[in-house]
C-alpha positions as CSV (number, residue, x, y, z in Angstrom):
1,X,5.7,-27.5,-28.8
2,X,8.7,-25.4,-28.0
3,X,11.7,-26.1,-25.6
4,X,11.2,-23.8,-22.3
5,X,13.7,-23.4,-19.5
6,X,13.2,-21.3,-16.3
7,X,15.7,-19.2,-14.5
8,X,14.9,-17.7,-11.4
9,X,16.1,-14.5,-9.8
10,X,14.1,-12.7,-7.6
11,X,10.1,-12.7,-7.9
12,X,11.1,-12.8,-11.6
13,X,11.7,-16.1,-14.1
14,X,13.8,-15.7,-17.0
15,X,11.6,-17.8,-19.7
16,X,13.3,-19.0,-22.7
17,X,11.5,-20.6,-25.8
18,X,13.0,-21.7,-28.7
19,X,15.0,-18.1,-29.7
20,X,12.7,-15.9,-27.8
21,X,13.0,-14.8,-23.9
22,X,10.3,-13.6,-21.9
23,X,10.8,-12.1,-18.2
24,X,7.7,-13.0,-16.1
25,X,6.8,-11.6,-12.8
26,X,6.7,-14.4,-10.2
27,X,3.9,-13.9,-7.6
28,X,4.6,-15.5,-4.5
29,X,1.8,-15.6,-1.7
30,X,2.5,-14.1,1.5
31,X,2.8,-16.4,4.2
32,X,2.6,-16.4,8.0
33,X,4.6,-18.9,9.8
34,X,5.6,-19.7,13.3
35,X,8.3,-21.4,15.0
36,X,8.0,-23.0,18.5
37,X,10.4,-24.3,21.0
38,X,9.7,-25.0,24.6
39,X,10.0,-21.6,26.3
40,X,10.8,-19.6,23.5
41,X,14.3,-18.3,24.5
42,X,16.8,-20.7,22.7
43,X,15.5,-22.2,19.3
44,X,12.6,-21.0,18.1
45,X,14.2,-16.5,18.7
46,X,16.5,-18.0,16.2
47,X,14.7,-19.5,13.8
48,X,12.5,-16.7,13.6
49,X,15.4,-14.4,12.9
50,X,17.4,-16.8,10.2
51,X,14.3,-17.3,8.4
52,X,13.0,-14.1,8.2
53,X,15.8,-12.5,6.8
54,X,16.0,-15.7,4.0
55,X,12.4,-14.4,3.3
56,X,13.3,-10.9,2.9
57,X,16.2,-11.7,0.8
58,X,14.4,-14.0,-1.2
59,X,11.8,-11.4,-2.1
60,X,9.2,-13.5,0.0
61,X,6.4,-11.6,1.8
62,X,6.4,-13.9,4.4
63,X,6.0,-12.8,8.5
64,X,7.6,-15.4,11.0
65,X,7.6,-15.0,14.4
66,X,8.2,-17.5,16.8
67,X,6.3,-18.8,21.0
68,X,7.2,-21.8,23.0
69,X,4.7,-24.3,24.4
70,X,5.8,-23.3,28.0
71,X,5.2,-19.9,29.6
72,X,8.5,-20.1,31.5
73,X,10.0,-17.3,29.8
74,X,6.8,-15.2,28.6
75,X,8.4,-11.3,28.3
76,X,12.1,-11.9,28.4
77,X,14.0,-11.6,25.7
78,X,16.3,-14.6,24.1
79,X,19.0,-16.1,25.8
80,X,21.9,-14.5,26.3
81,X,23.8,-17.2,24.4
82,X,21.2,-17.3,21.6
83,X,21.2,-13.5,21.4
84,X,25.0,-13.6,20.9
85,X,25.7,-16.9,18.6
86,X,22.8,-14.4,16.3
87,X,24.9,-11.4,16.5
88,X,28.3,-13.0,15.4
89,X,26.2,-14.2,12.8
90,X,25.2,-10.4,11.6
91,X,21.2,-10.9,13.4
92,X,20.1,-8.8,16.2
93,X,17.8,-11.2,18.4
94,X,17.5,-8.4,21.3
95,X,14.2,-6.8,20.4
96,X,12.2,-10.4,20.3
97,X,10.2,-11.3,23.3
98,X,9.2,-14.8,24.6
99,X,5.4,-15.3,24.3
100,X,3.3,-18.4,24.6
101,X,2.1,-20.6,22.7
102,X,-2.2,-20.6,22.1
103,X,-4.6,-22.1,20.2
104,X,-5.3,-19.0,18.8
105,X,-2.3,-19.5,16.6
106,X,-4.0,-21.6,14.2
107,X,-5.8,-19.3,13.0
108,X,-2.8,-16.5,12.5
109,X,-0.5,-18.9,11.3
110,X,0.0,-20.6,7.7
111,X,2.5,-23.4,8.8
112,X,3.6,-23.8,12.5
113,X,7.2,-25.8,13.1
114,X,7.4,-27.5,16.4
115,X,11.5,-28.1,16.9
116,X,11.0,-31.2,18.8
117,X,8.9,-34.0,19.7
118,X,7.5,-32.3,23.4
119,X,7.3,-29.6,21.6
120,X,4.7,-31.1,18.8
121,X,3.2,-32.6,21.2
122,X,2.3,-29.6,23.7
123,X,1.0,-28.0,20.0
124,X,-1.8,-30.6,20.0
125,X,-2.8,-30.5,23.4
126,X,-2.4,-26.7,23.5
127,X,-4.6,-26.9,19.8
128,X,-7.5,-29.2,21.6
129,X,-10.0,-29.4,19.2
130,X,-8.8,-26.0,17.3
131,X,-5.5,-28.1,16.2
132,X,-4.4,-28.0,12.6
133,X,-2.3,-31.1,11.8
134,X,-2.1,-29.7,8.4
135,X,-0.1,-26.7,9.5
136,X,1.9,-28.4,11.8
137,X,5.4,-30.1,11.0
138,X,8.7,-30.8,12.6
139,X,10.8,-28.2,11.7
140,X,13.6,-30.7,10.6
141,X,11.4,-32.4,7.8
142,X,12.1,-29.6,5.8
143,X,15.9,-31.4,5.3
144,X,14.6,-34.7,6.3
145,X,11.2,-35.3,5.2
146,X,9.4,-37.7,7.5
147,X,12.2,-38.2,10.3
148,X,10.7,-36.2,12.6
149,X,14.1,-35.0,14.4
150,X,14.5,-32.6,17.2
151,X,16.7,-29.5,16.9
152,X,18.4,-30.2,20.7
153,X,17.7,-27.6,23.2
154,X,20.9,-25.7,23.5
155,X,19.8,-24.6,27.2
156,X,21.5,-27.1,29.2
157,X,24.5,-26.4,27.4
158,X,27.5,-24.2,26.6
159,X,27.9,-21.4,23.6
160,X,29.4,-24.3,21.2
161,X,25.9,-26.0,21.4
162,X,24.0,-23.1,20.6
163,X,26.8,-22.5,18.1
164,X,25.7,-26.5,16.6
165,X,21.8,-25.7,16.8
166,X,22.5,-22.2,15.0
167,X,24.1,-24.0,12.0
168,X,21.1,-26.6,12.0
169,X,18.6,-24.2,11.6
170,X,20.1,-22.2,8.9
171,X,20.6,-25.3,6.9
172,X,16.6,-26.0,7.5
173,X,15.7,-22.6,6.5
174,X,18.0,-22.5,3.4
175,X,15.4,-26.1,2.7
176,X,12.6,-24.0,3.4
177,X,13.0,-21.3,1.4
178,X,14.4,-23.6,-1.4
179,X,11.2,-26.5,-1.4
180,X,9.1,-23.2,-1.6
181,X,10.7,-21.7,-4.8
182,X,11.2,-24.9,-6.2
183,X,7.3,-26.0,-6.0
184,X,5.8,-22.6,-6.7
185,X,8.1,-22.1,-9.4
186,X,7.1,-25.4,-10.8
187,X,3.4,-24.7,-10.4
188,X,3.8,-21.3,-12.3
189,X,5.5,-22.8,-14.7
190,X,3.2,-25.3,-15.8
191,X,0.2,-22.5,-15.7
C-alpha cells in the first residue's frame, strides 16, 4: 500500500502517492444553518455575517442566516453597535433584518446554534414536539466541545463589549469552518 498525504486548498485536495500526485475535486454538501440570539439584533446579525463570508471564502455552499427566540426586535435592522463593530471589521450588517424564531426552522435548517443557555432553551419550547436536538448546539461547542458556554449579550453594554463578543464569534466560526473541512476531508479521503 502506498504512502498518501492530503493537502487542501479550495474544494480541491492535492493527493500524493508514492511519486505520483493526483488533484481531486472535493465535494462539499451545501448546508443551511442558523444562528439565534435572543432578539436578533446583537449576536446572532453577527454571526450570520462572520460565517457567511468564512463559507464563501472557503468555497462552502453553505446559506446562514440568523432569528432570535424573542420578537422584540422583529423588522429592525442590527444594533447600531453591532452594525458598526461589523463595519470596522470590513462586513456590512445594515441590510439584515430581525426575524423570529419558529418551529418551522427545523425543517429549513441543517444545524441551528443557540448563543446561550435562554436562548437553547426558548429553541425547545419554541420546537414543541417539531424540535430537533440533533440540529441544535451551543454555538460555543464548536471551540469548546460540551461546555455549553454563552456568547454574553453585548446589549447591556458599551461598544468594547460588542467589540469582545465580535472577537468570540470569529474565533468559533474560524472552528466551524475548520471541524468541517477537517471531517469531510477525512471522510473523502478514506473513500
Amino acid at each position: 500500500m502506498s504512502s498518501r498525504s492530503l493537502v487542501k486548498m479550495q474544494n480541491f485536495a492535492v493527493i500524493h502517492k508514492g511519486d505520483s500526485t493526483l488533484l481531486e475535486h472535493i465535494i462539499f454538501a451545501s448546508m443551511r444553518i442558523l444562528m439565534v440570539c435572543l432578539g436578533n439584533i446583537c449576536r446572532s446579525p453577527l454571526a450570520e455575517a462572520i460565517l457567511q463570508k468564512k463559507a464563501d471564502e472557503a468555497g462552502l455552499h453553505w446559506t446562514v442566516e440568523s432569528a432570535g427566540t424573542n420578537g422584540f426586535h422583529t423588522g429592525e435592522p442590527p444594533h447600531l453597535l453591532s452594525q458598526k463593530v461589523a463595519k470596522l471589521n470590513g462586513l456590512d450588517i445594515s441590510k439584515q433584518v430581525s426575524r423570529r424564531f419558529t418551529a418551522d426552522d427545523f425543517d429549513k435548517y441543517d444545524r441551528i446554534y443557540a448563543m446561550a443557555d435562554d436562548v437553547a432553551m426558548e429553541i425547545e419550547r419554541i420546537g414543541g414536539k417539531r424540535y430537533h436536538g440533533g440540529k441544535v448546539d451551543y454555538f460555543l461547542n464548536e471551540l469548546h466541545p460540551g461546555k455549553n458556554a454563552n456568547v454574553p449579550d453585548p446589549w447591556y453594554g458599551e461598544e468594547d463589549g460588542y467589540i469582545e463578543v465580535y472577537a468570540m464569534i470569529e474565533q468559533a466560526c474560524d472552528a466551524i469552518i475548520k471541524n468541517y473541512l477537517a471531517q469531510n476531508s477525512t471522510t473523502q479521503s478514506h473513500e
